[in-house]
C-alpha positions in Angstrom: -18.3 9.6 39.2 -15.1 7.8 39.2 -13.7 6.0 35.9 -15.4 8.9 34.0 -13.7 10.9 31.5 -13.8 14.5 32.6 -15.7 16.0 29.4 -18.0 13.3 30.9 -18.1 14.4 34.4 -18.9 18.0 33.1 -21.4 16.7 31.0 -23.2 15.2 34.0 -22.7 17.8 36.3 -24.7 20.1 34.1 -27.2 17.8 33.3 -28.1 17.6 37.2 -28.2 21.4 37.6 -30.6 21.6 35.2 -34.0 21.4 35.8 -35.9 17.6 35.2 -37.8 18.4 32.0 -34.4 20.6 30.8 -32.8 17.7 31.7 -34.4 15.1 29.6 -33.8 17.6 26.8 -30.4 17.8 27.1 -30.1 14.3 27.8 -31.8 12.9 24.7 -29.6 15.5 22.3 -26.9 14.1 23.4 -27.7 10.5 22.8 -28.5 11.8 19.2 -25.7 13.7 18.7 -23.5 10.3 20.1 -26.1 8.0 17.8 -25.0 10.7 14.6 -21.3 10.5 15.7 -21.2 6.8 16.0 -23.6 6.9 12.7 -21.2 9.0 10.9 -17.9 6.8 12.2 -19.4 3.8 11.3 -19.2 4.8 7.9 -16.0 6.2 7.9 -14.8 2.8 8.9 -16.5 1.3 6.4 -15.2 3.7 3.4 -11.7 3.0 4.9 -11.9 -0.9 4.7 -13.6 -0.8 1.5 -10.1 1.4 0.4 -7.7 -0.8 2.0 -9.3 -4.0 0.4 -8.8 -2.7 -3.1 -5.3 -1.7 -2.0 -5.1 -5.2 -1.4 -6.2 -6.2 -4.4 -3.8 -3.7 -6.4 -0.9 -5.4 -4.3 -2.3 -9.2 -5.7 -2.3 -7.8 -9.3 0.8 -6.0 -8.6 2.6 -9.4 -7.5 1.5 -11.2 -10.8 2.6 -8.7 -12.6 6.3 -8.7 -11.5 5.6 -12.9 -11.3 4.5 -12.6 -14.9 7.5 -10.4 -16.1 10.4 -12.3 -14.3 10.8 -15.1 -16.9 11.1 -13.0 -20.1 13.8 -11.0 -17.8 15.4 -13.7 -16.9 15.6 -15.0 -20.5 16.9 -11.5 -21.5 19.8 -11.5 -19.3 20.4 -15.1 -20.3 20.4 -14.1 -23.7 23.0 -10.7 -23.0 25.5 -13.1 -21.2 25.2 -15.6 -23.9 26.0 -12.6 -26.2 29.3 -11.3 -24.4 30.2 -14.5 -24.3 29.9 -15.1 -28.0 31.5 -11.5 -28.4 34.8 -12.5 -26.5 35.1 -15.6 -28.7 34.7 -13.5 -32.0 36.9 -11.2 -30.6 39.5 -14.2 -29.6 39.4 -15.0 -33.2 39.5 -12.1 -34.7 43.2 -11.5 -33.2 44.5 -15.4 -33.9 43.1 -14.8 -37.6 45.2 -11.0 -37.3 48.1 -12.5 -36.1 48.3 -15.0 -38.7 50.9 -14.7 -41.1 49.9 -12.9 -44.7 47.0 -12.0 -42.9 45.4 -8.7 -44.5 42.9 -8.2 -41.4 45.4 -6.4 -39.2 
């Protein structure tokens, strides 16, 4: 039959070789193998989007996380640069105070 798949076509052509009774046989294990197929990928479908939803919701708690952690770091490197800076000027004075004279730093 055209728009058929092949495995399909070879499906069918052995169900009509078969006899009537045979037939039927055939015909209703293989709508119970396709209902345990469909059955069985069903639930694979819904163990996968049951897994990507809490992969979802690690990514949420991941985000607050890094939201959460951004102002201490920020503060931190505030707090370093305010430290050089602090550091050059003690370091500034350290030499004026050195080049003093009678100064017993040097």
């Amino acid at each position: 039959r055209p728009g058929m798949a092949p495995p399909q076509q070879q499906q069918m052509q052995v169900l009509q070789q078969q006899p009537p009774q045979q037939n039927q046989q055939a015909l209703q294990e293989s709508v119970a193998l396709n209902n345990t197929l469909i059955e069985e990928r069903g639930a694979a479908i819904q163990a996968i989007s049951g897994e990507v939803e809490a992969l979802g919701e690690l990514f949420v708690e991941v985000a607050h996380l890094v939201d959460a952690q951004s102002a201490p770091l920020d503060q931190f490197g505030d707090d370093v640069a305010k430290a050089h800076a602090a550091t050059v000027a003690a370091n500034r004075e350290l030499e004026r105070a050195a080049n003093q004279k009678g100064c017993a730093i040097a």
